[in-house]
MARLUM-814913 format. One record per residue (C-alpha): x, y, z; residue in three letters; residue number from 0. Coordinates in Angstrom, 1 decimal, padded with zeros to 4 digits. Example, Ala and Ser with C-alpha at 12.3 -4.5 7.8 and 13.67 -1.06 7.14 Angstrom:
<kolses>
KOLSE   east  north     up type seq
KOLSE  012.3 -004.5  007.8  ALA   0
KOLSE  013.7 -001.1  007.1  SER   1
</kolses>
This chain:
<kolses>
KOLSE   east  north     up type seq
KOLSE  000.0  000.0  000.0  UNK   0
KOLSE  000.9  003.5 -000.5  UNK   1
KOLSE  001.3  004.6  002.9  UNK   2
KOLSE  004.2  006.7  005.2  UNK   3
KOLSE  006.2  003.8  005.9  UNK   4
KOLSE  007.2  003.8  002.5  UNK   5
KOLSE  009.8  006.6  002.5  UNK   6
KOLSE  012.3  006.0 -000.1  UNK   7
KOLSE  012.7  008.3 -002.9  UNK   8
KOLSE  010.5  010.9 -000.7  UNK   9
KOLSE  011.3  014.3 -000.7  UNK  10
KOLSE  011.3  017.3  002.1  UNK  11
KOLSE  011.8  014.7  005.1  UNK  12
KOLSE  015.6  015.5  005.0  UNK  13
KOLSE  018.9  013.3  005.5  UNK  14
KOLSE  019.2  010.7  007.2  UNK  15
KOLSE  021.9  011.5  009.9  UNK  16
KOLSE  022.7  008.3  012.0  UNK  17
KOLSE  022.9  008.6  015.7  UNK  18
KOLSE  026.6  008.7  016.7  UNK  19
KOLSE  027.2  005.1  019.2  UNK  20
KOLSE  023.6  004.7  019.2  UNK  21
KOLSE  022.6  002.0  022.3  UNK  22
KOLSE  020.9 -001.3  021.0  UNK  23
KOLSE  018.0  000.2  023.6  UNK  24
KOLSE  017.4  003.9  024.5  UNK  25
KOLSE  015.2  003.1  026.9  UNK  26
KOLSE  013.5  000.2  029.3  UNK  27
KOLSE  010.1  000.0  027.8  UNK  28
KOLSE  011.3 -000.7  024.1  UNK  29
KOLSE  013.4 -003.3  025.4  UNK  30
KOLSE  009.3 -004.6  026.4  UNK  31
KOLSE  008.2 -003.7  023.5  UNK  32
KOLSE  010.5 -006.2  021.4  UNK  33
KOLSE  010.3 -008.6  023.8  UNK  34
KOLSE  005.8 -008.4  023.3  UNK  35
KOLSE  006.2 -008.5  019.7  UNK  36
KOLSE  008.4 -011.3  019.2  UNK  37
KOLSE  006.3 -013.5  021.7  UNK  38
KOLSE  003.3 -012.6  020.5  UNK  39
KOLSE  004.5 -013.4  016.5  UNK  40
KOLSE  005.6 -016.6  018.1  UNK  41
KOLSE  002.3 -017.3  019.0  UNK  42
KOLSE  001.1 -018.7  015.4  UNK  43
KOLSE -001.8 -016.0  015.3  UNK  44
KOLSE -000.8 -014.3  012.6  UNK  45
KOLSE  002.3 -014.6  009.8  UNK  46
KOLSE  005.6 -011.5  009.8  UNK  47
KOLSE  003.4 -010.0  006.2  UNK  48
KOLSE  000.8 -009.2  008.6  UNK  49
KOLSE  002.9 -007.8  010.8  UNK  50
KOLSE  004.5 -005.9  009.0  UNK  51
KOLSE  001.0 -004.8  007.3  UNK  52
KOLSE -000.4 -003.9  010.7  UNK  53
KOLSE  002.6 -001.0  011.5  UNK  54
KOLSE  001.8 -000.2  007.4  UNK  55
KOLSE -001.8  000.6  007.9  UNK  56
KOLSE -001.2  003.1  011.2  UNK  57
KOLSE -002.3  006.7  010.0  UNK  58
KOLSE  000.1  008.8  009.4  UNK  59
KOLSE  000.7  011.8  011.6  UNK  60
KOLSE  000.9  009.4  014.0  UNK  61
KOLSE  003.6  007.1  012.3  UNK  62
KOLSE  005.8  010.1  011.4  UNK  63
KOLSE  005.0  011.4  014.9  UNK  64
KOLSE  006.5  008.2  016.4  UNK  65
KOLSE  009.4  006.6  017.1  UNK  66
KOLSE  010.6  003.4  015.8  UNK  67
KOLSE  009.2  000.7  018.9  UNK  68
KOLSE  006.1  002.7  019.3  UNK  69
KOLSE  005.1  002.0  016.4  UNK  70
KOLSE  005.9 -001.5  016.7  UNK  71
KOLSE  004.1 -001.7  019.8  UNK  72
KOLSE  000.9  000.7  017.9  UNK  73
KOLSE  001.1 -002.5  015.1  UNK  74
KOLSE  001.1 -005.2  018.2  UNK  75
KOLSE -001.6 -003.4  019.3  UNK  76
KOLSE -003.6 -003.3  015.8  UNK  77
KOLSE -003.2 -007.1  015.6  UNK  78
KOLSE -004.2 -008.2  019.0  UNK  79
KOLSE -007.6 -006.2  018.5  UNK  80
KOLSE -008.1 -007.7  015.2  UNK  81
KOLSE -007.3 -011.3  016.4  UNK  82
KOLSE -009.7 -011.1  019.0  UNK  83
KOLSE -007.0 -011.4  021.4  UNK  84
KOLSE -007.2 -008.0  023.3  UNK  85
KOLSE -010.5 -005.2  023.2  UNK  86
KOLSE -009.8 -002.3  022.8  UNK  87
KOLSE -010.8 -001.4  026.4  UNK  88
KOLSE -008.4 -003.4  027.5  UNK  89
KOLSE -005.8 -001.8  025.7  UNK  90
KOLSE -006.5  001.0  026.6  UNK  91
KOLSE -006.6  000.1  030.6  UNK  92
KOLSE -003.7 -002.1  030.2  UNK  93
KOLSE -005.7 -004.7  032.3  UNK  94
KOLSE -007.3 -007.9  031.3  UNK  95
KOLSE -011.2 -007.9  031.5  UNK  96
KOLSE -011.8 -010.9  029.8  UNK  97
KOLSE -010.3 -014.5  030.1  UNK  98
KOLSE -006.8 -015.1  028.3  UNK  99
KOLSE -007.6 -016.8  024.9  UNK 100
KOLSE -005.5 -019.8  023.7  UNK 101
KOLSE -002.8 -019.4  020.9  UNK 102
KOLSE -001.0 -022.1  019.7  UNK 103
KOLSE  002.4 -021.9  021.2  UNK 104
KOLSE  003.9 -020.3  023.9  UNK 105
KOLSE  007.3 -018.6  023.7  UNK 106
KOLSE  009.4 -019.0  027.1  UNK 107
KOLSE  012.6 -016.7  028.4  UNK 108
KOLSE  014.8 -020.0  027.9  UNK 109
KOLSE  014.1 -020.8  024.3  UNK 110
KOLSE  014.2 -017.5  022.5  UNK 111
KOLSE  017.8 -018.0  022.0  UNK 112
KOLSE  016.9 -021.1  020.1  UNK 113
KOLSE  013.6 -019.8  018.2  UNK 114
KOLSE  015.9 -016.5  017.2  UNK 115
KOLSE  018.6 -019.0  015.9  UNK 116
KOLSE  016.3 -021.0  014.4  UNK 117
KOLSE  014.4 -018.2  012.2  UNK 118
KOLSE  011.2 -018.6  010.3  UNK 119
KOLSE  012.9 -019.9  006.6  UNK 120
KOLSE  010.3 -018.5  003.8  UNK 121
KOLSE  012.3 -020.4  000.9  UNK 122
KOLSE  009.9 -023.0 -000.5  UNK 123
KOLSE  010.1 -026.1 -003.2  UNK 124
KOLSE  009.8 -024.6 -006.9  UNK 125
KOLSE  006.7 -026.0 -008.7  UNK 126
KOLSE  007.6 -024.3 -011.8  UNK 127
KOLSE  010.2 -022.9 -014.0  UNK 128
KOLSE  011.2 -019.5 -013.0  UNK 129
KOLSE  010.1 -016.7 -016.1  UNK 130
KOLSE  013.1 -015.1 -016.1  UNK 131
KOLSE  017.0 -015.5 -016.0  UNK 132
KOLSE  019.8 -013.3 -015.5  UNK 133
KOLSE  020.8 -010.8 -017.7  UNK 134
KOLSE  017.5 -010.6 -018.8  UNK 135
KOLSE  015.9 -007.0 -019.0  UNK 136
KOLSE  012.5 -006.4 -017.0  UNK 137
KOLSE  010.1 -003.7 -016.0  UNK 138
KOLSE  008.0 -003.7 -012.7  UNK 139
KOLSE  004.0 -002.9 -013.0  UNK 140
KOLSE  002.6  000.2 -011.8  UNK 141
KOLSE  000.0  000.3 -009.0  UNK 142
KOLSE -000.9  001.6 -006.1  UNK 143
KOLSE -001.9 -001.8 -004.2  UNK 144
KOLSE -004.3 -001.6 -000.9  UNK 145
KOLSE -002.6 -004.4  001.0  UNK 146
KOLSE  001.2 -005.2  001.7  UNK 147
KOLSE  003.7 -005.5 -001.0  UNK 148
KOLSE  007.2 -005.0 -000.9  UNK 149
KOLSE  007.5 -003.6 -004.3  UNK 150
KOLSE  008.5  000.1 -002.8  UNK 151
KOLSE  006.8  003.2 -004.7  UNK 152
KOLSE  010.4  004.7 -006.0  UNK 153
KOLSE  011.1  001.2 -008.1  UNK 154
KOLSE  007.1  000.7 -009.4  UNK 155
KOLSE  007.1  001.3 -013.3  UNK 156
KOLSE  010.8  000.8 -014.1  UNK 157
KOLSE  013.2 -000.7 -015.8  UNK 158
KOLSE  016.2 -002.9 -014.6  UNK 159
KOLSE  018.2 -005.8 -015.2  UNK 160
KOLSE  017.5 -009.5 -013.5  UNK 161
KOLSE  021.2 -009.8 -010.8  UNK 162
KOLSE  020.2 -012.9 -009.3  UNK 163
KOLSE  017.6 -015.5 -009.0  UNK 164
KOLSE  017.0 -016.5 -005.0  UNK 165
KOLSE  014.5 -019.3 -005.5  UNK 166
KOLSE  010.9 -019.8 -004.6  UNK 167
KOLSE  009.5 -017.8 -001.7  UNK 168
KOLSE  006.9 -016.9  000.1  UNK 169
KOLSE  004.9 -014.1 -001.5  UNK 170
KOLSE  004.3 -011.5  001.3  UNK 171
KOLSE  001.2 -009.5 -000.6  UNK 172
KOLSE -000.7 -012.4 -000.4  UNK 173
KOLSE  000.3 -014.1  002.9  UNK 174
KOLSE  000.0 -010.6  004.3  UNK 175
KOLSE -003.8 -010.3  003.1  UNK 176
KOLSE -004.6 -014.1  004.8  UNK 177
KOLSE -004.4 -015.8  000.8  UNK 178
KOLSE -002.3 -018.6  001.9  UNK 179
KOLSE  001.5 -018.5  000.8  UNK 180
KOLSE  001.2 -018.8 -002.6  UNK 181
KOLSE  004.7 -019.1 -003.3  UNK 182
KOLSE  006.8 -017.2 -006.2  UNK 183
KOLSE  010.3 -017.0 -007.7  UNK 184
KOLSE  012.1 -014.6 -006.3  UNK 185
KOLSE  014.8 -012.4 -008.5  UNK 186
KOLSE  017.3 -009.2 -007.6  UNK 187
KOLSE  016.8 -006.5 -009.9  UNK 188
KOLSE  019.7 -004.1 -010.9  UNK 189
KOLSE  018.2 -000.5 -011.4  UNK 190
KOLSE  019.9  002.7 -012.1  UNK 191
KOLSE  020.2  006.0 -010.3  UNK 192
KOLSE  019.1  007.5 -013.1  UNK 193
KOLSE  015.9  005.1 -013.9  UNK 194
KOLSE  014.6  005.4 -010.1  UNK 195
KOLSE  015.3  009.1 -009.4  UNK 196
KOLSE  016.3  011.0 -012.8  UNK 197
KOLSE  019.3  012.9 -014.4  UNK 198
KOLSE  022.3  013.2 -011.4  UNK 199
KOLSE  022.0  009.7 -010.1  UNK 200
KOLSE  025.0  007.5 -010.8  UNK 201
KOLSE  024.4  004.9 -008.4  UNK 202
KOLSE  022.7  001.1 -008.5  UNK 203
KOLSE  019.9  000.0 -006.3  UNK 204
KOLSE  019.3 -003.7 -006.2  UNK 205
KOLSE  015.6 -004.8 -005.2  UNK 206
KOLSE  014.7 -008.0 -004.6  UNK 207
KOLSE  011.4 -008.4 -006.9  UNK 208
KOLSE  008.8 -011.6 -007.1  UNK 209
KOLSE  008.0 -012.8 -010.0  UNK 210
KOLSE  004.3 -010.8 -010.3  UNK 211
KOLSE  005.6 -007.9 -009.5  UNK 212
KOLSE  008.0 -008.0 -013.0  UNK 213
KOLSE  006.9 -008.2 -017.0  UNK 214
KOLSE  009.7 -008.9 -019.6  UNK 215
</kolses>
């Protein structure tokens, strides 16, 4: 969707100027809030494309107006309301009012290590021939999708060049909209400076781009 998260390319919002030894934390609560969000992903409730379409689909003077974990914790939010696993109420109380419902696994302090290491692999078994092969010269659609897609607005309707072909994976516009997986081949596109942002650009970008996203 076309939405503030979606930043690149944009205009007026300035550099970005990195925080000089900037701690992994800057404060106790977002240590919380990452701890909230990756037990509650862990939970089997809903998929990372949801996710990340929940922190998408906040509004957005108040996802420029926040800072990075509050607007994870505004998305954790989003999702347990949705999911039936929180009102709104009790959100808003920060007490429970109604009994705790079951989810289908239950992440402890002594095996995050473990599920961290373990990750959630998206690569899946290729049931087709993939459309397109290095070298070869592609253009990505132009639209202006409701739901997730990782097909940022800068790189929609141009040209580049196929890098490398990653496989079959999971296709994140339709896993985030609760379509299943439906799996894709998955390619790095090669564009120019020039081709994303016009006359003065002399670098690459290389996006990583599913297969519906591209036409030859």
């Amino acid at each position: 969707m076309n939405g503030p998260h979606d930043m690149g390319g944009m205009q007026c919002y300035g550099p970005v100027v990195p925080e000089v030894d900037e701690p992994v934390f800057h404060a106790e609560w977002e240590k919380r809030a990452l701890a909230l969000t990756v037990a509650m992903g862990f939970c089997g409730v809903w998929n990372i494309d949801k996710s990340r379409f929940a922190r998408e689909r906040i509004a957005p003077a108040q996802y420029l107006s926040s800072s990075y974990y509050q607007i994870w914790i505004a998305g954790l939010e989003r999702l347990l309301a949705e999911n039936g696993l929180a009102t709104n109420e009790e959100l808003a109380s920060g007490r429970a009012s109604e009994p705790a419902s079951t989810v289908k696994r239950v992440l402890t302090g002594g095996d995050v290590a473990a599920a961290l290491a373990a990750g959630s692999p998206v690569e899946r078994q290729a049931t087709t021939k993939p459309k397109f092969a290095v070298g070869d010269t592609v253009t990505t659609g132009n639209s202006s999708p409701q739901g997730h897609t990782r097909l940022p607005r800068y790189a929609r309707g141009r040209t580049g060049v196929i890098e490398a072909v990653h496989g079959v994976h999971v296709f994140p516009d339709a896993n985030a909209a609760g379509e299943g997986e439906q799996p894709h081949w998955l390619y790095a596109v090669r564009f120019e400076g020039v081709e994303l942002f016009g006359p003065g650009n002399d670098q690459q970008v290389v996006v990583d781009c599913w297969e519906p996203y591209l036409e030859s």
